[in-house]
C-alpha positions in Angstrom: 85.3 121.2 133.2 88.7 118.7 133.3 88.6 116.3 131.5 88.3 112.7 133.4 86.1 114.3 136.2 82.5 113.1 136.5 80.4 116.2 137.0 76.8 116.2 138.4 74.6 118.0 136.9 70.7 118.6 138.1 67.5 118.3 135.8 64.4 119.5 136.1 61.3 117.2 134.9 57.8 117.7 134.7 55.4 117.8 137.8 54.0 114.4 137.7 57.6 112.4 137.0 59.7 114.7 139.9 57.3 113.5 142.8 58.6 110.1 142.3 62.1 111.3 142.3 64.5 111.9 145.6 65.5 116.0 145.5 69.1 115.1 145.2 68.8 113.3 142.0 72.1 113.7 139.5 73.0 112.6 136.1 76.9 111.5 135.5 77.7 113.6 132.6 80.6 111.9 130.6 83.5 114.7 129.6 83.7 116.8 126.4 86.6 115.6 124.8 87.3 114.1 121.2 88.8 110.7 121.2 88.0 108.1 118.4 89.3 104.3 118.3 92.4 104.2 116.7 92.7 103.7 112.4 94.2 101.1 111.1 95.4 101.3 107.7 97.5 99.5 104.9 99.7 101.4 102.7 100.6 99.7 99.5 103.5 99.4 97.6 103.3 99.4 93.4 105.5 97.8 91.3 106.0 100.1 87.6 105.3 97.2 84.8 106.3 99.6 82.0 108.4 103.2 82.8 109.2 105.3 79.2 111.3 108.2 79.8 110.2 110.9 76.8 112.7 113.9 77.8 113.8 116.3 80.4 110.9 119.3 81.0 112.1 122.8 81.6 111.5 122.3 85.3 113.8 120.0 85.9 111.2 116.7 86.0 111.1 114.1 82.9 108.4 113.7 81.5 107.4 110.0 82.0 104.8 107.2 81.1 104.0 104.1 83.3 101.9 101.2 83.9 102.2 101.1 87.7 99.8 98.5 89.6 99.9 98.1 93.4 101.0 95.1 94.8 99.8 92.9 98.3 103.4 94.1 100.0 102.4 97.0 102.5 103.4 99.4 105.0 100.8 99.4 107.7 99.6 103.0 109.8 97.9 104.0 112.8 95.9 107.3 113.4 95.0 108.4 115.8 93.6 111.6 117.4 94.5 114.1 120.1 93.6 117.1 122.1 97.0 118.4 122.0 97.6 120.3 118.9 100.1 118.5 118.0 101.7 115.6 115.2 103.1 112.9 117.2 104.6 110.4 114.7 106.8 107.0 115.8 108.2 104.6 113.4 108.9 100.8 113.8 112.5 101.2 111.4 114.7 103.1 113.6 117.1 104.4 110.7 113.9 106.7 109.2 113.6 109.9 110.8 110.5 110.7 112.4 111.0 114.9 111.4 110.1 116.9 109.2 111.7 115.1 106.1 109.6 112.1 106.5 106.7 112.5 104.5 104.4 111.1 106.6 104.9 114.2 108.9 105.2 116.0 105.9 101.5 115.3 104.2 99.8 115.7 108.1 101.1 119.2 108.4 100.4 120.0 105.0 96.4 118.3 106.0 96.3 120.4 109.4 97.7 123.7 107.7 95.2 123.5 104.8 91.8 122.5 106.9 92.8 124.7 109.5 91.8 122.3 111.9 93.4 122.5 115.4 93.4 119.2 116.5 96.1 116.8 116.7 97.3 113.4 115.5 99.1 110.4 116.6 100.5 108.4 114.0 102.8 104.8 114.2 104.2 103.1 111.1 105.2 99.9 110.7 107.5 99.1 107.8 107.6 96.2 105.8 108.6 97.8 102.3 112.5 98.8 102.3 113.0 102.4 101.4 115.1 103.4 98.7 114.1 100.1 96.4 112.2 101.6 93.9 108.6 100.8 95.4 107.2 103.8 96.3 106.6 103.0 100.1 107.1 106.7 100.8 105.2 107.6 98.7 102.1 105.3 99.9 102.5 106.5 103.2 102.2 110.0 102.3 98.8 109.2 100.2 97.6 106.8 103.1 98.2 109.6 105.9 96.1 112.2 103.5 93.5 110.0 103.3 93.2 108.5 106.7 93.1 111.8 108.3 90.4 113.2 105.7 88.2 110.1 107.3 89.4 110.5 110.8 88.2 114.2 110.8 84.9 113.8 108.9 86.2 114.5 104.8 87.0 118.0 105.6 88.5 118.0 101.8 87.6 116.8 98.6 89.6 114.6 96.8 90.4 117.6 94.1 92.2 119.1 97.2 93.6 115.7 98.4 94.7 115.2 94.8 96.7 118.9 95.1 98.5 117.9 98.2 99.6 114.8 97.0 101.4 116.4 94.1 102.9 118.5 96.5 103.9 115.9 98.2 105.8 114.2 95.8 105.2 112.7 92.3 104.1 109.0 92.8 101.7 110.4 96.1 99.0 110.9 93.4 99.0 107.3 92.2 97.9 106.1 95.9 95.3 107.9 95.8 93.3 106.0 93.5 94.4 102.7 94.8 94.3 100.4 91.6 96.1 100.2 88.3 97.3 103.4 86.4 98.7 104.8 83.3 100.9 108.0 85.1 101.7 111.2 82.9 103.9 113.9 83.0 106.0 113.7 85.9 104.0 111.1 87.1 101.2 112.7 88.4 98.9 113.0 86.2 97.0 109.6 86.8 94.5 107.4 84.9 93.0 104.3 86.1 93.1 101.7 84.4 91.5 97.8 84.7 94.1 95.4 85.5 92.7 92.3 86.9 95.4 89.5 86.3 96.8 88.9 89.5 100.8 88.1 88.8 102.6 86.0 91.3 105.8 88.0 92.2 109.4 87.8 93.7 110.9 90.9 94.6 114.7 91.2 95.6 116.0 94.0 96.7 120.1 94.2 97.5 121.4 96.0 100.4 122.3 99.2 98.1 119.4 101.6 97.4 119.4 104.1 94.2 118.4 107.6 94.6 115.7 108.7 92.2 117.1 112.0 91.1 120.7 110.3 89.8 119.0 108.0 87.8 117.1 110.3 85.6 120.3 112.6 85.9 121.8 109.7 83.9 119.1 108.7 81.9 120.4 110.7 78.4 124.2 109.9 78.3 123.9 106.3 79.4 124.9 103.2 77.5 123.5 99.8 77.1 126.2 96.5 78.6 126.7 94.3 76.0 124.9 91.0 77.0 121.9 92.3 78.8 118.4 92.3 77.2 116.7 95.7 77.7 114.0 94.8 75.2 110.4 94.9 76.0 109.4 91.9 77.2 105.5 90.8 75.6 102.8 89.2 77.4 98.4 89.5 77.0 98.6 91.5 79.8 100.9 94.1 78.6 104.6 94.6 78.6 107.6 94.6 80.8 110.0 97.7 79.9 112.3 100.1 82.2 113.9 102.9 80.5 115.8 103.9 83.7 117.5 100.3 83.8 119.9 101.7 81.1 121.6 104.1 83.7 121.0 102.4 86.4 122.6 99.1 85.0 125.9 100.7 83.9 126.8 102.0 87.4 125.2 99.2 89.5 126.6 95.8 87.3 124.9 93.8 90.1 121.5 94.5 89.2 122.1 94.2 85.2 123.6 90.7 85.9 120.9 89.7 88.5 118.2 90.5 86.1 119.8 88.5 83.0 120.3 85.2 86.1 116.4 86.0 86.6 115.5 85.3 83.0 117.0 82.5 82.7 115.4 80.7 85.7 112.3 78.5 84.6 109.9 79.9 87.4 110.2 83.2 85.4 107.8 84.2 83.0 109.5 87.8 83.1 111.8 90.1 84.8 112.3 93.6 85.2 113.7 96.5 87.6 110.8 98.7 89.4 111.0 102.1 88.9 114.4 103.4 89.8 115.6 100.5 91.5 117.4 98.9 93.3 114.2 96.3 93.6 113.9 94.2 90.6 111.0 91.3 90.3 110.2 88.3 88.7 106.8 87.6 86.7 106.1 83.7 87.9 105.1 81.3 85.6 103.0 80.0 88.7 102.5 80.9 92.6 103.6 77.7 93.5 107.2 78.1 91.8 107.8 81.0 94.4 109.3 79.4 97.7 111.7 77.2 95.3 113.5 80.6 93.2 113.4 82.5 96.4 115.1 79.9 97.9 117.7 79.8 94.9 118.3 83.3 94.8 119.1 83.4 98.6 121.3 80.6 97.4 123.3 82.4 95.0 123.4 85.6 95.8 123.5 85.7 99.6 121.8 88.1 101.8 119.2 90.2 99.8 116.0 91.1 100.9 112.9 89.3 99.0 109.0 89.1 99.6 106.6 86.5 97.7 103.7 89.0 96.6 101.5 89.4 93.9 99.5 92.6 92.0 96.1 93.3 94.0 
């Protein structure tokens, strides 16, 4: 049968029913193929509240511990399936590639090789959270993929086998999986939720630089503190802000040592701190309201960086 063509198809029915029928009677029968609406799905992005670096392991990772929340910021994906055997992937930021080294295409092939399944997938992204800033967008999208295609193909795998692919995948994949709060081990993927239900007001600002993850641990022993710049741990009820990586990533990247001390002294912030590896650092606001007004001041003094009001979900 092709699919699209209406095929007529005969019945036979009992004695009394097919003397009121014409001899000629036919049922449409609608074609055998597999195609659900499309999924719509938000991919976070986390913010790391606390990141302590404890040493290098003997495979090469650190091992870490971090307080990393997700925040309202997202990516946003579509899946969707297809007859052809096939992962179609498109992307809305033309300088991503849309091969093999995104992870997106990455964590379906790794879904379709392990299930076995021989159906394919179309999949768009639409990015809203910069790559390279220190937010884990890449790492959401990963996790989101996983778990959109185990509902778009009926939970073929349990989340013990999600949870192995996403630490394939990459470290912070695991954390997405949970999707709230989390205290992350090891090389980060060891995960443990944890409640978090204050909901901080944010400004992120990201400069036009990006860091890569690997250097910044590279440099994480050797590196010194700048005179002037507070790398204390900064108290609150809620918890603490503290970045071990800022130490490294401050001495070669002035710009974001000297934009986080400018931060601190604003009166909107209640804290401020670099996410992750950078280059995104964020403001704690004393209120919501104060948002527009320091966004407006950073843009002010520093020019053209990227920022996003948010807050922790």
């Amino acid at each position: 049968m092709k699919p699209g063509k209406e095929t007529k198809t005969s019945i036979a029915f009992p004695g009394f029913l097919a003397s009121w029928l014409p001899n000629s009677f036919f049922f449409p029968i609608a074609p055998l193929c597999y195609a659900p609406r499309p999924m719509n799905l938000s991919a976070p992005a986390k913010i790391n509240l606390s990141l302590s670096v404890h040493g290098k392991r003997p495979d090469g990772f650190h091992e870490i511990e971090s307080l990393m929340v997700p925040i309202t910021l997202a990516d946003a994906l579509t899946l969707e399936a297809n007859n052809e055997s096939r992962i179609a992937f498109t992307c809305s930021d033309p300088t991503l590639p849309c091969d093999d080294s995104n992870l997106v295409v990455r964590a379906a092939r790794r879904f379709f090789e392990t299930t076995g399944l021989n159906d394919g997938v179309r999949i768009h992204l639409e990015k809203a959270i910069p790559h390279g800033a220190g937010l884990g967008g890449g790492s959401s999208d990963a996790a989101t993929t996983l778990t959109g295609l185990n509902r778009l193909f009926n939970l073929p795998l349990s989340s013990e086998a999600l949870n192995a692919l996403a630490m394939e995948l990459g470290s912070d994949v695991p954390f997405f999986l949970v999707g709230s709060a989390a205290v992350c081990k090891g090389r980060g993927e060891l995960v443990e939720p944890v409640p978090f239900p204050q909901q901080l007001p944010l400004l992120l600002i990201k400069p036009a630089f990006g860091v890569p993850t690997p250097w910044a641990y590279s440099r994480w022993r050797d590196a010194l503190e700048i005179p002037g710049i507070d790398y204390a741990p900064q108290e609150f009820a809620w918890g603490r802000l503290v970045n071990d990586l800022e130490r490294p990533v401050f001495e070669k990247y002035l710009f974001l040592a000297i934009f986080k001390r400018w931060l601190l002294q604003q009166p909107e912030t209640a804290g401020a701190l670099m996410s992750g590896s950078g280059s995104t650092c964020f403001a704690v606001l004393q209120n919501a309201t104060d948002g527009p007004v320091l966004e407006a001041r950073v843009r002010e003094e520093f020019g053209e960086v990227w920022t996003c009001l948010c807050g922790t979900r």
